[in-house]
C-alpha positions as CSV (number, residue, x, y, z in Angstrom):
1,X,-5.1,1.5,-61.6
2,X,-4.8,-2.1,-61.8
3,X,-1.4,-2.7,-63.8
4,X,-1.3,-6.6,-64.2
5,X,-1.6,-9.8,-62.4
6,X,1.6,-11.6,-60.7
7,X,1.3,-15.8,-60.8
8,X,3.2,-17.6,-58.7
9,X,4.6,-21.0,-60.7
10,X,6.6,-24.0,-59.4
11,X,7.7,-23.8,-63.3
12,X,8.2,-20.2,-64.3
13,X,9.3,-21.4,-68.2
14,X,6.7,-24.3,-68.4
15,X,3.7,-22.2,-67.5
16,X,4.5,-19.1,-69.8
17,X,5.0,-21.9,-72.6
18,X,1.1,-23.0,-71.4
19,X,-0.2,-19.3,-71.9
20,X,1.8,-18.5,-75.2
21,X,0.5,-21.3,-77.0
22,X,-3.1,-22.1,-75.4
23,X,-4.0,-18.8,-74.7
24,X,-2.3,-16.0,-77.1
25,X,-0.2,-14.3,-75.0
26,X,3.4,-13.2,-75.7
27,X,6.8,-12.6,-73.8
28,X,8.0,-9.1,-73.8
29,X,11.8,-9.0,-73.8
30,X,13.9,-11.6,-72.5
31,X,12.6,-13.6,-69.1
32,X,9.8,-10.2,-69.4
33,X,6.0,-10.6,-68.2
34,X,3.8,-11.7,-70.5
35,X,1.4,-9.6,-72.4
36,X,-2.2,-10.2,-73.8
37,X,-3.1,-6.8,-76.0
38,X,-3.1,-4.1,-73.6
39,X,-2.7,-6.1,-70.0
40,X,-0.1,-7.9,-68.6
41,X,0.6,-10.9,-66.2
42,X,4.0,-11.7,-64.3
43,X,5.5,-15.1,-63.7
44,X,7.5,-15.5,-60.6
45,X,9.3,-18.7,-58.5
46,X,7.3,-19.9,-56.2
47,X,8.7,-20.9,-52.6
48,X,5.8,-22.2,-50.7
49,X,3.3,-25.2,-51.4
50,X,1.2,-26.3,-54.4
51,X,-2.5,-25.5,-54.5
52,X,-4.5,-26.7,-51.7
53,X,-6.5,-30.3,-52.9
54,X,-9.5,-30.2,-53.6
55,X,-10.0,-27.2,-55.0
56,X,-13.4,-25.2,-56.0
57,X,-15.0,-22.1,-57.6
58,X,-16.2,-20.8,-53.8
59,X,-13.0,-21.5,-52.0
60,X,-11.9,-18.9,-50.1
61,X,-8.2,-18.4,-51.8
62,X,-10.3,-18.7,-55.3
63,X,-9.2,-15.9,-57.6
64,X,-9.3,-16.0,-61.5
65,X,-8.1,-13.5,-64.7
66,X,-11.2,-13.5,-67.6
67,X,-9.5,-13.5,-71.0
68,X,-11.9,-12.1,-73.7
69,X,-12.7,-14.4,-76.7
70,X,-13.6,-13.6,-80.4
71,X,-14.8,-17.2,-81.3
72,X,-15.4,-19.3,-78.1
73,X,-15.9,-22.6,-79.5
74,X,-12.1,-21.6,-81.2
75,X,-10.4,-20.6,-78.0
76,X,-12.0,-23.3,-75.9
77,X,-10.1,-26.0,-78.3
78,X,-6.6,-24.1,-78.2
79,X,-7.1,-24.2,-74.2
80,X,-7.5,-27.9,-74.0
81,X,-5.4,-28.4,-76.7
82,X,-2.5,-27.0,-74.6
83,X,-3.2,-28.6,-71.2
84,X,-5.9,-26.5,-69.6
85,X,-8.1,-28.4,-67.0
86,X,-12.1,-27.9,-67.0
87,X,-13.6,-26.9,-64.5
88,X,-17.1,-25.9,-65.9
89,X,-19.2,-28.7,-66.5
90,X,-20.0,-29.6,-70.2
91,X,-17.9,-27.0,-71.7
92,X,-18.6,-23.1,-72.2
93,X,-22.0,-21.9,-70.7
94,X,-24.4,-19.3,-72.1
95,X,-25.9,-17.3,-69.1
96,X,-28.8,-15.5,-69.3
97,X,-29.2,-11.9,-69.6
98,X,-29.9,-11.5,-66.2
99,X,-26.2,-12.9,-65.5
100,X,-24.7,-10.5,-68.3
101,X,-25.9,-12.9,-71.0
102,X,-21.9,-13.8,-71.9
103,X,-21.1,-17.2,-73.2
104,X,-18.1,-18.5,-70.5
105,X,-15.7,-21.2,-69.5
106,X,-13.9,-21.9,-66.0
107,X,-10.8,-23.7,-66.2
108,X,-7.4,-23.9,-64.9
109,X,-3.9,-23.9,-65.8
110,X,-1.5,-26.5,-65.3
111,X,-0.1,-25.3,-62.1
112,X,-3.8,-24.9,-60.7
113,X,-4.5,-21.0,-60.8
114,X,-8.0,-20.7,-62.0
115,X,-9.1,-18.8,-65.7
116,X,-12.2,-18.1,-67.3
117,X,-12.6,-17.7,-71.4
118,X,-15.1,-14.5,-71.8
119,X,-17.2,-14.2,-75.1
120,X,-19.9,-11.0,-75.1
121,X,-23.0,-11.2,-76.9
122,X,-23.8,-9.8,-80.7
123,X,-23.7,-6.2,-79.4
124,X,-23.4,-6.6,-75.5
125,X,-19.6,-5.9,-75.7
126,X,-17.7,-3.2,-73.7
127,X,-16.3,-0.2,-75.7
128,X,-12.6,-1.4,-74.8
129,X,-13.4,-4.8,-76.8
130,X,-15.4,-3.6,-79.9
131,X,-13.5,-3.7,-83.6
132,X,-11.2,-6.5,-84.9
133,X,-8.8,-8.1,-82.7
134,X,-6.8,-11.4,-82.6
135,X,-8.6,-14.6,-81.0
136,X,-7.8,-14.3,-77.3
137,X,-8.3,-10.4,-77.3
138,X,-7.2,-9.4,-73.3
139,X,-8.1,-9.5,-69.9
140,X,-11.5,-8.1,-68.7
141,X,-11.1,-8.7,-64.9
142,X,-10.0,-10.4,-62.3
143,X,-12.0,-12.3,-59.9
144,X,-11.7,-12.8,-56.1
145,X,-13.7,-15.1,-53.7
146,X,-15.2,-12.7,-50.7
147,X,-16.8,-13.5,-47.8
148,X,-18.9,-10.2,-47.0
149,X,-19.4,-7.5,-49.7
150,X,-19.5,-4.6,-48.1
151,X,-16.4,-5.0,-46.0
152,X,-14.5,-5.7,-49.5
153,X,-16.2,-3.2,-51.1
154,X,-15.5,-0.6,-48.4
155,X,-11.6,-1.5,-48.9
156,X,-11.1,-1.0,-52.4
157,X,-13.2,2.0,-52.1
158,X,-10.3,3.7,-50.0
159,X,-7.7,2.0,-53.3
160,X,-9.6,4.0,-55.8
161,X,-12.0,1.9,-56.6
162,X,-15.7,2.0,-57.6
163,X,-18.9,0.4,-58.3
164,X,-19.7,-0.5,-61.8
165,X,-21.7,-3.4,-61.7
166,X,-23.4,-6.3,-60.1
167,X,-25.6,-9.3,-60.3
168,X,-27.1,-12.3,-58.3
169,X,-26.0,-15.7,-60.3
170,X,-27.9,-18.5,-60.0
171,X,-29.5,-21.6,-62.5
172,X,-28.2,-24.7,-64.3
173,X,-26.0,-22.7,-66.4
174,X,-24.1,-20.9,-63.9
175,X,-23.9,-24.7,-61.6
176,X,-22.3,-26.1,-64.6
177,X,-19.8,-22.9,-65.0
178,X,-18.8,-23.2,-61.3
179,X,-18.8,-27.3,-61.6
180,X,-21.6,-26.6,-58.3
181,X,-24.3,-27.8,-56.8
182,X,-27.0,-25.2,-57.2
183,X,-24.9,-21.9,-56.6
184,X,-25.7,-18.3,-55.5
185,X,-23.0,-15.7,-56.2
186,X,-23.5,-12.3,-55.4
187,X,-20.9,-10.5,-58.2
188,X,-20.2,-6.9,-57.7
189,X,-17.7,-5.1,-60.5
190,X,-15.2,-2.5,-59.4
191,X,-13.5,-0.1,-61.6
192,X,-10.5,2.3,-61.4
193,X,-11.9,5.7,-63.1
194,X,-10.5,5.8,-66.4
195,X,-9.1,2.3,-66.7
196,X,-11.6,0.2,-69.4
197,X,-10.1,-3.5,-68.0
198,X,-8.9,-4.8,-66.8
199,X,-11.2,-4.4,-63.6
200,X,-12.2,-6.2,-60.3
201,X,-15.2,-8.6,-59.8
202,X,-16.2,-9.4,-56.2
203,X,-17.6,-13.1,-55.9
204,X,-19.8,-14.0,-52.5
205,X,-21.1,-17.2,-52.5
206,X,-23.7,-17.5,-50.6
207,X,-24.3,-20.8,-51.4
208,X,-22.7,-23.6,-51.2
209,X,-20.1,-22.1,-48.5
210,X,-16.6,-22.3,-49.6
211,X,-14.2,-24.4,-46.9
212,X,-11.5,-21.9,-45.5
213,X,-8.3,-23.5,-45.2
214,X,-6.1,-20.9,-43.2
215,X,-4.1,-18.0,-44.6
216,X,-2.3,-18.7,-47.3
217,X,1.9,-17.2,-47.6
218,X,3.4,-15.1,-50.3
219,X,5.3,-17.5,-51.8
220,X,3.0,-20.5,-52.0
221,X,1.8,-21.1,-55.8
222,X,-2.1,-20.0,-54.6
223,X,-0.8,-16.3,-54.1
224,X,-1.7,-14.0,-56.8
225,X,-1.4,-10.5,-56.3
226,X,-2.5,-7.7,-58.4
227,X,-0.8,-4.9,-59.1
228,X,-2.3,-2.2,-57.8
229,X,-0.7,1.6,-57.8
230,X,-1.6,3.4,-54.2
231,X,-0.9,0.5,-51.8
232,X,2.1,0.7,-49.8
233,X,3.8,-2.3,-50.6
234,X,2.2,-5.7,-50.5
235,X,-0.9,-5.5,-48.5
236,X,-3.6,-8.0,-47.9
237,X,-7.3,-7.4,-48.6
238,X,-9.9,-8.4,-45.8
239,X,-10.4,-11.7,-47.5
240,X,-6.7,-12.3,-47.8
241,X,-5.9,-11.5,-51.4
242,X,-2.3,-9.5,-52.2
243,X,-2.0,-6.7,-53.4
244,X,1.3,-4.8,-54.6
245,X,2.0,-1.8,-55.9
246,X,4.9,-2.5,-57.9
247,X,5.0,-1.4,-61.2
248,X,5.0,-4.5,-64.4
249,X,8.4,-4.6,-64.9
């Protein structure tokens, strides 16, 4: 099961201040993760450097949390309103059905780790997100930039996970969510059996290429890790992405 997300921050206090009041979550207990309806994400120190400059949607190190909306236009204000930084191009971006048909926004934080506002269509929503629910209602998934597929695919496979989804991404609106130049992403969903969200979305670009940049450390503010029960430890995915098996405290 996928048990939350661990940020890395340069300003633990400051960036759980950004999420509480731009993005509805809440601190549980005193100096506790923060919590967003049913998931939850962990602030920790970081040690290492800031994000690496410039950054993109198709870097290598990319990885982003999608946070289900109720009223997009709404949610997209608080956001700004509390420091986020566009990336998408022109504001939230309907894609077409062939693309899921969700209406979304790519952003970051203040500290650099990227986000994405998620609104379903009139009757396209997941079970786990129908009925009433506050503006920003959760996390869906979280996102990882992948070089091959198959070779990421065949890992999380031996984690637990499987298929539950995919696409090919391409057109104007998807270039103006990625803030590209004519992108292709290859996006393949995988899902822990019996776990609604959140889940885990493989991205390939196939085009433009992303510019690697090395192997990033644990400590440095681009190294998220999911929390992930049945690694031993914190373990590193083909692609470089952590993973660590410790429970949300």
């Amino acid at each position: 099961m996928i048990a939350g997300v661990v940020l890395m921050a340069r300003d633990v206090v400051g960036l759980a201040d950004f999420y509480c009041a731009g993005l509805g979550f809440h601190r549980i207990g005193d100096g506790g993760p923060l919590a967003l309806g049913a998931q939850r994400v962990v602030l920790e120190a970081a040690t290492g450097v800031d994000y690496p400059r410039p950054w993109a949607s198709n870097d290598p190190w990319f990885q982003h949390m999608a946070i289900v909306v109720d009223d997009m236009a709404a949610a997209h204000r608080q956001a700004l309103a509390a420091g986020a930084i566009a990336v998408s191009i022109g504001g939230p971006q309907l894609l077409p059905a062939s693309s899921g048909g969700v209406t979304a926004w790519k952003f970051r934080d203040p500290e650099g780790h990227p986000l994405e506002l998620l609104a379903f269509p009139a009757g396209g929503a997941p079970a786990c997100w129908l009925g009433e629910g506050a503006l920003f209602r959760g996390i869906d998934h979280t996102a990882i930039v992948v070089a091959d597929t198959a070779r990421s695919e065949a890992f999380y496979r031996r984690l637990g996970f499987e298929w539950s989804g995919g696409s090919v991404n391409v057109g104007v609106a998807q270039a103006a969510l990625d803030g590209l130049e004519a992108p292709e992403v290859v996006v393949t969903a995988l899902s822990v059996p019996r776990q609604a969200a959140p889940h885990l979305e493989l991205l390939e670009y196939r085009a433009p290429p992303g510019v690697g940049a090395g192997r990033w450390a644990l400590g440095d503010v681009v190294a998220t890790r999911v929390l992930v029960a049945g690694v031993d430890g914190v373990v590193r995915d083909p692609d470089g992405h952590y993973l660590d098996d410790r429970a949300v405290r």
